[in-house]
N, C-alpha and C positions, 0 to 999 in steps of 0.2 A: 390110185390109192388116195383117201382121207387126208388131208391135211388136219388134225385137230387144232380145233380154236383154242385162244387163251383161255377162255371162260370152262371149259372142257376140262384143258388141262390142270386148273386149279379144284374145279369140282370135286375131281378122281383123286388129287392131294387131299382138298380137303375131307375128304370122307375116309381118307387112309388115317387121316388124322384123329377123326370122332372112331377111327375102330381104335384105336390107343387109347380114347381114353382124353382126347384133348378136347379144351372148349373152344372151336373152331370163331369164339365170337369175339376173340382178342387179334385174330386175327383183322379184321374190320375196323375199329378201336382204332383211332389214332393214337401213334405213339406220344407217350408224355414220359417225360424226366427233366435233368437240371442240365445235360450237357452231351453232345454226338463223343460215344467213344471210339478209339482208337481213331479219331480225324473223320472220320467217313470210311473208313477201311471196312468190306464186311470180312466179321469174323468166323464164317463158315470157311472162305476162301482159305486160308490157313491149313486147316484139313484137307480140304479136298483139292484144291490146284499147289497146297504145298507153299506157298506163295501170297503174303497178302495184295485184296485186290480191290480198288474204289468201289464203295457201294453206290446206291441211288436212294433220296428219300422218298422216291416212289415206293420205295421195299424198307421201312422201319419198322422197326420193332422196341418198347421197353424192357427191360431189365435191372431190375435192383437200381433203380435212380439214373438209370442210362439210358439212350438214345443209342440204336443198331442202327445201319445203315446194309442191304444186303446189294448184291451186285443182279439179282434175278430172284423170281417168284419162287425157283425151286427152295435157292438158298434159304430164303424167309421161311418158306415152309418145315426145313430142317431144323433152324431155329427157334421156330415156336414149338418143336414136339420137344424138343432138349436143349433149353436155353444153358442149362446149367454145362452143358457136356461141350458148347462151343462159345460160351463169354471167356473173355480172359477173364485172369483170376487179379482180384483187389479191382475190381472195378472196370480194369484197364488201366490204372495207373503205374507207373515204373515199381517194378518190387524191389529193387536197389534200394531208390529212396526211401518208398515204405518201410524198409529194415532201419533205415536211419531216423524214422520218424516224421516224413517229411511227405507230404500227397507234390508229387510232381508230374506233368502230363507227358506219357510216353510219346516215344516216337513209335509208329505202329510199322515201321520197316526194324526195327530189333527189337526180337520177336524170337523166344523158343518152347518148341513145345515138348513137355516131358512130361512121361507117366500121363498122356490123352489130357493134358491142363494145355494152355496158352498162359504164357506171362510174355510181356511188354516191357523194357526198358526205355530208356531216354538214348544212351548211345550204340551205336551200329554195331560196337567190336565185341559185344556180349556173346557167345558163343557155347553149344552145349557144353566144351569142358569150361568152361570161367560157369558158367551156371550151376553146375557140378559143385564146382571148389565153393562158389559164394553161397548154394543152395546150403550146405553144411553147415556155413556159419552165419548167412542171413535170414534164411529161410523162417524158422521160428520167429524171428524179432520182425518179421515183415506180416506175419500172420497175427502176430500178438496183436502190434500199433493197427494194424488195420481195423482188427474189432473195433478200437477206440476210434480212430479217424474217421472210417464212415459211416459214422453219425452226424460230420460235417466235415465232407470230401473236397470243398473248393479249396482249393489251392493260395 
């Protein structure tokens, strides 16, 4: 049996990609932004291993003022069809603080995803039902401040 090459096995990504509809030429395109989100954590890993997992900057990507980091060529490729459907949401910064007004940098192990989103907090004990209860009454005031914050996201 064929071993496929690397170069192979992104060609057949990448043409899966141009049948979507994608401009296969960001993917080439060094990544540019102001800062690596979630630490280097790729955010594909989240979805698919359930678990976030270190990326490599051989595999970045931008995004709305960010810097991706993915763990493998597949993952990058996932990400460039639907950046929107696997970036965390605010950037990657804590939605906590965002609610209080505040851009603070998450830790990318507290982490939950709801309704196919990712949000990022600062501490580990965040959990679906505390997300629930704080979703209710933070939720909008973290959406709100964000429109204004990133416009100028550093912290």
């Amino acid at each position: 049996m064929i071993n496929p090459s690397r170069r192979l096995i992104l060609a057949i990504i990448g043409s899966g990609m141009l049948a979507q509809g994608i401009d296969t030429a960001t993917a080439d395109k060094p990544a540019t932004g102001s800062r690596v989100a979630l630490k280097g954590y790729d955010p594909v890993s989240y979805f698919k291993e359930g678990q976030p997992q270190k990326g490599s900057a051989e595999f970045s990507a931008s995004f709305e003022d960010a810097i991706y980091w993915f763990k493998n060529a597949e993952n990058h490729a996932l990400f460039l069809a639907d950046p929107a459907q696997y970036a965390p949401q605010f950037g990657g910064w804590c939605t906590i603080s965002l609610s209080r007004g505040e851009i603070v940098e998450a830790n990318p192990e507290a982490w939950v995803i709801n309704d196919g989103r990712l949000y990022v907090f600062t501490k580990k004990k965040v959990d679906l039902a505390l997300f629930e209860e704080l979703r209710a009454n933070n939720f909008e005031m973290a959406t709100r401040n964000w429109r204004e914050l990133r416009k100028n996201p550093q912290p």
